[in-house]
PABA-803505 format. One record per residue (C-alpha): residue number from 1; x, y, z. Coordinates in Angstrom, 1 decimal, decimal comma, padded with zeros to 4 digits, always signed. Layout:
REM residues N
ATOM | NUM | X | Y | Z
...
REM end
This chain:
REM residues 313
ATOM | 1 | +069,2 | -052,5 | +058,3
ATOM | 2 | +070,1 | -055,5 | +056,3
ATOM | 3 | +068,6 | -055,7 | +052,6
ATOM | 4 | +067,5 | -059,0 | +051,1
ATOM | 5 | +068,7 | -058,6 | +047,5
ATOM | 6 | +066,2 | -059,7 | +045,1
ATOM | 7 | +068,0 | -061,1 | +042,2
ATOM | 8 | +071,0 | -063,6 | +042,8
ATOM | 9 | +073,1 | -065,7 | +039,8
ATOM | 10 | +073,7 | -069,2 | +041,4
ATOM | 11 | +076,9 | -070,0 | +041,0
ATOM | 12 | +078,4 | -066,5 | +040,7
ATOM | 13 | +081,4 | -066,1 | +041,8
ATOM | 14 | +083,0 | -064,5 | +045,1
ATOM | 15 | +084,9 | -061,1 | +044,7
ATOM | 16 | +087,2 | -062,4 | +047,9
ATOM | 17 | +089,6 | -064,8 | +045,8
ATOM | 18 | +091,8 | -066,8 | +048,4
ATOM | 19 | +095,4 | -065,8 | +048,2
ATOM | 20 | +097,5 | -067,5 | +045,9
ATOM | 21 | +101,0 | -069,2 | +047,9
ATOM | 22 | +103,5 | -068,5 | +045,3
ATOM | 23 | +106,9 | -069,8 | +046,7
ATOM | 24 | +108,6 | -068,4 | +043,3
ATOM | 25 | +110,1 | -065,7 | +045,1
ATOM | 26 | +111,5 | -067,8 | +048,0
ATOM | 27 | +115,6 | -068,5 | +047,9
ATOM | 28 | +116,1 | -072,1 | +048,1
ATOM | 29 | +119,5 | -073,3 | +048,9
ATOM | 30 | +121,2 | -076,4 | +047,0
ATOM | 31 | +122,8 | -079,2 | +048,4
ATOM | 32 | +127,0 | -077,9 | +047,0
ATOM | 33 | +129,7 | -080,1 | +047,8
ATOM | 34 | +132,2 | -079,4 | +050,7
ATOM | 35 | +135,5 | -078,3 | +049,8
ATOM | 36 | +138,4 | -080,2 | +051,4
ATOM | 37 | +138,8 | -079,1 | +055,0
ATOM | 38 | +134,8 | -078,6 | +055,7
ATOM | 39 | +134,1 | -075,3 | +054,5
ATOM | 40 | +131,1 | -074,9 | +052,6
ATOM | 41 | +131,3 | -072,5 | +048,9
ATOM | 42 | +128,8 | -069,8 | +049,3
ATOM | 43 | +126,8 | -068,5 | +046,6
ATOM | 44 | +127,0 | -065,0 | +046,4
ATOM | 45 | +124,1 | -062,8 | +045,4
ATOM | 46 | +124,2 | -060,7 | +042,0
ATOM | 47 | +122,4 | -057,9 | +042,7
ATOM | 48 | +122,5 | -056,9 | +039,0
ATOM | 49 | +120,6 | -059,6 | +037,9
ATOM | 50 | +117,7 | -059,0 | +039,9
ATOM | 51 | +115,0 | -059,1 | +037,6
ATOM | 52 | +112,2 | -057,9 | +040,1
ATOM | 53 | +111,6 | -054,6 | +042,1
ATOM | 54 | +111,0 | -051,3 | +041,6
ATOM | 55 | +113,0 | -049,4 | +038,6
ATOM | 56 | +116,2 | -047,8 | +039,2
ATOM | 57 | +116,0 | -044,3 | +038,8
ATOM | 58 | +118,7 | -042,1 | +037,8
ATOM | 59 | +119,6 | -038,4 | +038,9
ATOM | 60 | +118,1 | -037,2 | +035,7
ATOM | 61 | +115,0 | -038,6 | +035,8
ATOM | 62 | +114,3 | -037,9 | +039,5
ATOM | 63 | +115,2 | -034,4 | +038,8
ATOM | 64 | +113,0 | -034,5 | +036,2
ATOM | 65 | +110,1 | -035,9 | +037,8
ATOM | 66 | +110,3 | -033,3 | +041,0
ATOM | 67 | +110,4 | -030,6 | +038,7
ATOM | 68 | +107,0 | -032,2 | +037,3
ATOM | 69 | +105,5 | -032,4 | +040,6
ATOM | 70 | +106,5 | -029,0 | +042,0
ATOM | 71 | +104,7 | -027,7 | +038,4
ATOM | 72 | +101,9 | -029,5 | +039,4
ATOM | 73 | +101,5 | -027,6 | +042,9
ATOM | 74 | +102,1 | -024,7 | +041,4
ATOM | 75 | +099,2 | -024,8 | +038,5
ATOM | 76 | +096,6 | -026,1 | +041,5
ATOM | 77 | +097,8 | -023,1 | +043,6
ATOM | 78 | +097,3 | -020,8 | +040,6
ATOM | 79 | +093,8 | -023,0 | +039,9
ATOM | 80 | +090,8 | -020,1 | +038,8
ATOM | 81 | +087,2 | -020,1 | +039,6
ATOM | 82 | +084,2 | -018,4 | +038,2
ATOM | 83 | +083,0 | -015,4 | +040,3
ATOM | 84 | +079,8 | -016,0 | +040,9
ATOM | 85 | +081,1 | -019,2 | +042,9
ATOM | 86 | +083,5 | -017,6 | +044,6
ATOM | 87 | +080,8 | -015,3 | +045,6
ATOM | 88 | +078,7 | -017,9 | +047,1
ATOM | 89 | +081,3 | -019,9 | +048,5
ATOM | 90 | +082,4 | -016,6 | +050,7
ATOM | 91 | +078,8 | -017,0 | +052,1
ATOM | 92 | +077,3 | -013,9 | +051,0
ATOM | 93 | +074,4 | -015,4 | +048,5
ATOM | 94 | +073,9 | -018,2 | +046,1
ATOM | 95 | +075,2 | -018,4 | +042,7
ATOM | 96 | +072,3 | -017,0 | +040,7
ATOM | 97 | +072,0 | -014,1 | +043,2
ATOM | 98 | +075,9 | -013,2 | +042,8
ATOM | 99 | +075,0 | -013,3 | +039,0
ATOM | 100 | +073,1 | -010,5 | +040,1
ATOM | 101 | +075,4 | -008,4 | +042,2
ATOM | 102 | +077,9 | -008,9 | +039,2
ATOM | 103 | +075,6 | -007,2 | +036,8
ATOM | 104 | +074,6 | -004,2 | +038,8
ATOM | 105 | +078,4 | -003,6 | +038,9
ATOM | 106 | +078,8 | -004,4 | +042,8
ATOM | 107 | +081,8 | -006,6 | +042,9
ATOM | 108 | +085,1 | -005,5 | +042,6
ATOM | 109 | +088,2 | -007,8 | +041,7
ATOM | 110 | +091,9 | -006,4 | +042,0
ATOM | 111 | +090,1 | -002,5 | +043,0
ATOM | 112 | +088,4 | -002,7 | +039,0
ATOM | 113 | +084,4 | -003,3 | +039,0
ATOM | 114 | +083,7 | -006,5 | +037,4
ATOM | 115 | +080,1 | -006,6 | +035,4
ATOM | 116 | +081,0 | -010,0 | +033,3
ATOM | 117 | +079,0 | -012,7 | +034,1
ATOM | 118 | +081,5 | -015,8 | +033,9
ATOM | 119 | +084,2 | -014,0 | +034,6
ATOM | 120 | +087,0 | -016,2 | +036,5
ATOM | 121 | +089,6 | -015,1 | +039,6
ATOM | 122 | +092,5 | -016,7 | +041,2
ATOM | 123 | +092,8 | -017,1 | +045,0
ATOM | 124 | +095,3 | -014,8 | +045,2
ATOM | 125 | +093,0 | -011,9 | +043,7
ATOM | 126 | +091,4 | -009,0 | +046,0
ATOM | 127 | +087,6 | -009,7 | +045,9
ATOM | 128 | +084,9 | -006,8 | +047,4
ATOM | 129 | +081,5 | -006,1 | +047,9
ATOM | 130 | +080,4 | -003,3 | +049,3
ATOM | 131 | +083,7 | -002,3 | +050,4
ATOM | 132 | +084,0 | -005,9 | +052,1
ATOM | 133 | +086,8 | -008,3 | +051,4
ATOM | 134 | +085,7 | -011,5 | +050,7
ATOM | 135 | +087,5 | -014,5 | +051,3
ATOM | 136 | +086,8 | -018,3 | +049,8
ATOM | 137 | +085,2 | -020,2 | +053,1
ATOM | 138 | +086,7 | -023,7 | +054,3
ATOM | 139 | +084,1 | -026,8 | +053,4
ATOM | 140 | +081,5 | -027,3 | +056,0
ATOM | 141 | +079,4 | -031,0 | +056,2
ATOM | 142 | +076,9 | -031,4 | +058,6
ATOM | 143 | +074,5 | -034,4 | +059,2
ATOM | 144 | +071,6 | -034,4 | +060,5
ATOM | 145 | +069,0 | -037,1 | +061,7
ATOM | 146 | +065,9 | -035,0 | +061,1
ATOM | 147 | +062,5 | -035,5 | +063,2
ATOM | 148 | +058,9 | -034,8 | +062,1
ATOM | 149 | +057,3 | -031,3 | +061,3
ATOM | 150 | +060,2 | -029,2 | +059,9
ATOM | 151 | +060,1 | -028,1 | +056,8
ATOM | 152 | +063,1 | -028,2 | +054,5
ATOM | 153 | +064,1 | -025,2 | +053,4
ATOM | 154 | +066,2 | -021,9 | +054,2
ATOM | 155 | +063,1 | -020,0 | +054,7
ATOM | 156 | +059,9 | -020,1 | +055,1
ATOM | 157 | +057,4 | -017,6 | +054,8
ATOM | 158 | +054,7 | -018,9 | +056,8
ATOM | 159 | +057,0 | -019,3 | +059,8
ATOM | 160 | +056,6 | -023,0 | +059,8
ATOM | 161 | +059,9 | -024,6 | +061,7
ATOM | 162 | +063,0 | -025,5 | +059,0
ATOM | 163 | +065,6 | -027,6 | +059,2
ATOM | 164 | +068,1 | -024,9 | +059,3
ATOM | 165 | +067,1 | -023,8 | +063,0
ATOM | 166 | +068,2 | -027,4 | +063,8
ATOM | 167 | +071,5 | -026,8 | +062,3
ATOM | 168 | +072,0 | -023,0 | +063,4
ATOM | 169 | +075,1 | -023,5 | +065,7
ATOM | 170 | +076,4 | -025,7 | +063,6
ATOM | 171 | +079,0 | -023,5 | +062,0
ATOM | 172 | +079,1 | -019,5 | +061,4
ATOM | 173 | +079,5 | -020,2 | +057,1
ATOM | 174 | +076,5 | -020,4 | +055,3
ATOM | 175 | +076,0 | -024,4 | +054,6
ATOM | 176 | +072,2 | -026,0 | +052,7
ATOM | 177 | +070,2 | -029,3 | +053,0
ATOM | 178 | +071,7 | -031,6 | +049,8
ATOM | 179 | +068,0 | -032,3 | +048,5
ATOM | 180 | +064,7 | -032,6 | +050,5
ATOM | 181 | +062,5 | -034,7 | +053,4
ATOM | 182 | +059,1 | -033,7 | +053,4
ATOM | 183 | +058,0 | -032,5 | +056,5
ATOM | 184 | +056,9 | -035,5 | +058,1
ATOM | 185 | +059,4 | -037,4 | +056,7
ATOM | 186 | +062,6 | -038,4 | +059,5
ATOM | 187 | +065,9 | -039,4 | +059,0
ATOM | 188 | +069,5 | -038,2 | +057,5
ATOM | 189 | +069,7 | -034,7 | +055,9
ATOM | 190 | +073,5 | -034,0 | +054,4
ATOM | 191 | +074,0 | -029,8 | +054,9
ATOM | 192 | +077,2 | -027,8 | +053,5
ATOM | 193 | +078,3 | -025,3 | +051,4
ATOM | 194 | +080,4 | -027,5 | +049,2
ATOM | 195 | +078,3 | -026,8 | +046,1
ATOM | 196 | +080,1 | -028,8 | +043,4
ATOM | 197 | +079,0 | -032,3 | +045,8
ATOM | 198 | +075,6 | -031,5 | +046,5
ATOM | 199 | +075,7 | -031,0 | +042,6
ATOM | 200 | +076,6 | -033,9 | +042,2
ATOM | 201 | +074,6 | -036,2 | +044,8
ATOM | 202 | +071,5 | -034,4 | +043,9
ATOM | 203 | +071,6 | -035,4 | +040,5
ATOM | 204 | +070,2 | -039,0 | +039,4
ATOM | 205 | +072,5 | -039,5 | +036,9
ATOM | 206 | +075,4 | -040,2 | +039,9
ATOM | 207 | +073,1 | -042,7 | +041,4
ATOM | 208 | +073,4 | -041,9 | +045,1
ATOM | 209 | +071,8 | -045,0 | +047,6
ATOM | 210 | +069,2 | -043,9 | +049,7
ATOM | 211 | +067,7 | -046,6 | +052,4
ATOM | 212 | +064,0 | -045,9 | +053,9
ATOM | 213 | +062,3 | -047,7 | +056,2
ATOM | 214 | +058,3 | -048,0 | +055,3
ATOM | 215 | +055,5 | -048,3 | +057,7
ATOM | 216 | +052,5 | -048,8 | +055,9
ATOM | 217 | +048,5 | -048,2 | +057,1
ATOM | 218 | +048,0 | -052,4 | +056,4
ATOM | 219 | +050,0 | -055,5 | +055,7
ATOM | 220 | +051,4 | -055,3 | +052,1
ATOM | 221 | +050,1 | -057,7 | +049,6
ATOM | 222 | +052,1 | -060,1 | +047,6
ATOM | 223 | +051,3 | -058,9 | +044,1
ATOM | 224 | +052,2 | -055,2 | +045,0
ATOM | 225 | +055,5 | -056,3 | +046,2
ATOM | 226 | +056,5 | -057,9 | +043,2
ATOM | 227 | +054,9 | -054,7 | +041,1
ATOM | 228 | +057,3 | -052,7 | +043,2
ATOM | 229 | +060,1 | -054,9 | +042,8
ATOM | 230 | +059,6 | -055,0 | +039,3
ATOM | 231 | +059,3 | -051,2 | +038,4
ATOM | 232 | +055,9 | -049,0 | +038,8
ATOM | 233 | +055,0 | -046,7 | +036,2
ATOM | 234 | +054,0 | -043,4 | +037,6
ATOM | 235 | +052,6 | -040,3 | +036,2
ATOM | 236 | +056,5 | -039,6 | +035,5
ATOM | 237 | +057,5 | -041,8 | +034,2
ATOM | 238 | +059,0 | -045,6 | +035,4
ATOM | 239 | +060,1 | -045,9 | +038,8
ATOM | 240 | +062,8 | -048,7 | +039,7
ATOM | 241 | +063,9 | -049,5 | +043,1
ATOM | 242 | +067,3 | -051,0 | +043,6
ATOM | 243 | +066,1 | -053,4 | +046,6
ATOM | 244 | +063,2 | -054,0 | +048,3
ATOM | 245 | +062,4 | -055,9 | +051,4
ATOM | 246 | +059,7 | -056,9 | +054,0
ATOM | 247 | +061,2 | -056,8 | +057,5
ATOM | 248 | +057,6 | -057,4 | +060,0
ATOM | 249 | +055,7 | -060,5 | +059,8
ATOM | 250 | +053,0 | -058,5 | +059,9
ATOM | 251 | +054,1 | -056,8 | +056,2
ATOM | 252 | +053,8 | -053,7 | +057,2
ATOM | 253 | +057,4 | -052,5 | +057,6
ATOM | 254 | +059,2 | -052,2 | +054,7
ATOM | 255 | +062,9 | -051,8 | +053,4
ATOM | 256 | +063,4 | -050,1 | +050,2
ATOM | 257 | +066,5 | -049,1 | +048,7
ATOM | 258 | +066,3 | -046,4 | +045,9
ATOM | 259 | +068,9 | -043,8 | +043,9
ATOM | 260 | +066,1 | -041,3 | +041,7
ATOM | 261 | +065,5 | -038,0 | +043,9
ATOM | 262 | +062,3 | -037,5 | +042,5
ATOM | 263 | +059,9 | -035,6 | +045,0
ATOM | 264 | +057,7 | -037,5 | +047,4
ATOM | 265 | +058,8 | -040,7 | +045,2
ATOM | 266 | +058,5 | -043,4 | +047,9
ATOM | 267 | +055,3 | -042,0 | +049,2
ATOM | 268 | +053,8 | -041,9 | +045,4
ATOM | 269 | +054,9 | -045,8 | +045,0
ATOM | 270 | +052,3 | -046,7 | +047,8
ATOM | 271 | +049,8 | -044,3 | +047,6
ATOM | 272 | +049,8 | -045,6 | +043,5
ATOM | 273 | +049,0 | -048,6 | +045,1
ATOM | 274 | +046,5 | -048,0 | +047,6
ATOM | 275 | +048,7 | -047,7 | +050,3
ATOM | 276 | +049,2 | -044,9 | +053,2
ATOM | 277 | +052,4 | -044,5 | +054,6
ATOM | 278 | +052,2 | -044,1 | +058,4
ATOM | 279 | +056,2 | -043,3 | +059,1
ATOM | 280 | +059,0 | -042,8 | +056,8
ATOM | 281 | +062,6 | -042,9 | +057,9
ATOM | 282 | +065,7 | -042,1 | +055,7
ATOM | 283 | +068,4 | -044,5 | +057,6
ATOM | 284 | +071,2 | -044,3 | +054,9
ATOM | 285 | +072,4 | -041,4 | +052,5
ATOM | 286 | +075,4 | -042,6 | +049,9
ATOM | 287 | +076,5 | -044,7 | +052,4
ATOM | 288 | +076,3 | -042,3 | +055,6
ATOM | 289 | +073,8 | -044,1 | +058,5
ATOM | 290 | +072,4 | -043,0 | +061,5
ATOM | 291 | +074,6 | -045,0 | +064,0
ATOM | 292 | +075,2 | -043,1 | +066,9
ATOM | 293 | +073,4 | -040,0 | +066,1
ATOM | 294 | +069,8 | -039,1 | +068,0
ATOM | 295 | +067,2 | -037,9 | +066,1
ATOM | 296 | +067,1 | -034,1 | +066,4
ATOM | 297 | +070,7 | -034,2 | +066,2
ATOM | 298 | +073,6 | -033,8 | +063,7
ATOM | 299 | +077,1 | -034,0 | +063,7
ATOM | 300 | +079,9 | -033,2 | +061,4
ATOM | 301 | +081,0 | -036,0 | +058,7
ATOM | 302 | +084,8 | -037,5 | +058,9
ATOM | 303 | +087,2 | -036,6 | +056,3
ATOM | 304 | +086,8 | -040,5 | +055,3
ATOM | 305 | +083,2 | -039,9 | +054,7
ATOM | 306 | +083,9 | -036,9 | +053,0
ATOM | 307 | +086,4 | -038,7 | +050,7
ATOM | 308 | +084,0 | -041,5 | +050,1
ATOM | 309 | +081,1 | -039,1 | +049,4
ATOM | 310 | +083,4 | -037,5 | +046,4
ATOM | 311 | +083,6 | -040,7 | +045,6
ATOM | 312 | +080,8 | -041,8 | +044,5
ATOM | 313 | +079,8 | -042,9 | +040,8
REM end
């Protein structure tokens, strides 16, 4: 879905600069005069006064840097965690939860009972519970292009369809939604058990993009648009979107680009206004779309997107 930007600087200035030619670096080869007979003096090439290239190491320092590098690998190998995380990240609870189990006195490290909250293991220690060795599991990231009436959540106690039954054959480790769509709210739901990034891309201050497209109950009126473009004041506080765009001649389907995770926030922008919103469709997540992927369905991200999601500032 292309976004019509709503501020633009006349005269600002590309960020694709056209190459410079620079023929600086090209040999060019003086007319010399021809010793008797014909033949031509050559000028031969001092490689010693080559001012440009990369620096010419010597054993030393090479042996010095490797032995750097090989410390390096060594320290991440040796890398320690809190135990609570690797708790959760072995799939048996969350982190609060495995605060618990560490208090009663239910997880062992190295065969000794561990009851210190913030305690920290290596990846090389022996970690039980219940008799049960635990081991770290791999990253899991799963996306998902959620329909109407499922509720997200792990659980629910009125029995109500989640998200997770959607997801349930996606992978045997434990993985949760990054943040929330309201039940009849469609579109792209991230899911994994990478806890530090869904950390990180549910908090506001890392200012991950999210694109929805808006269907409202009647055309939108000029005034409101530029109140929304402009920042609304809630009973939150100010709400700022990033872009916002009509996309129907009608005015009743909407583009709005927006980075706070506040609950039910694009909803509360038009009902503030008088507005209902018929449909609303999350098509982009910190840069993730829905291209190829039905709704009802997920699939698992790339280790580009992955990359790009860690990313993110």
């Amino acid at each position: 879905m292309k976004m019509r930007k709503n501020s633009h600087r006349p005269g600002s200035k590309s960020r694709f600069k056209p190459k410079n030619e620079d023929n600086s670096g090209l040999s060019q080869r003086s007319a010399s005069a021809k010793r008797p007979g014909g033949a031509r003096k050559e000028k031969k090439f001092d490689r010693s006064k080559q001012k440009s290239g990369p620096p010419d190491y010597n054993q030393k320092t090479l042996k010095s840097r490797i032995s750097k590098s090989a410390a390096t690998a060594k320290d991440n190998t040796e890398e320690s965690i809190r135990l609570n995380k690797y708790i959760a990240n072995a799939g048996v609870c969350s982190r609060r939860d495995a605060d618990k189990l560490i208090s009663a006195g239910e997880i062992s490290v190295n065969g000794k009972i561990i009851s210190e909250l913030g305690y920290k293991v290596k990846a090389t220690d022996t970690i039980k519970y219940k008799n049960k060795l635990l081991t770290r599991e791999k990253f899991v990231y799963v996306l998902l292009n959620k329909p109407k009436d499922f509720i997200t959540t792990t659980d629910d106690p009125n029995d109500r369809r989640t998200v997770m039954q959607l997801v349930s054959k996606a992978c045997k480790e434990r993985i949760y939604p990054v943040g929330r769509l309201d039940r009849n709210t469609t579109g792209l739901l991230l899911f994994t058990n990478d806890g530090d990034l869904a950390k990180k891309l549910s908090h506001p201050s890392h200012n991950t993009k999210k694109v929805y497209q808006v269907e409202l109950d009647k055309p939108l009126h000029k005034d409101d648009f530029l109140k929304v473009s402009e920042g609304l004041e809630l009973e939150d506080g100010l709400v700022k979107v990033d872009d916002f765009a009509i996309l129907s001649d009608d005015k009743k389907s909407l583009g709005l680009e927006i980075h706070l995770g506040k609950n039910r926030i694009v909803r509360r922008i038009f009902e503030h206004l008088g507005y209902e919103v018929i449909k609303l469709d999350r098509v982009v997540y910190g840069g993730l779309t829905k291209k190829d992927l039905k709704r009802g369905t997920w699939r698992y991200l790339s280790e580009r997107e992955v990359v790009k999601l860690k990313h993110l500032k």
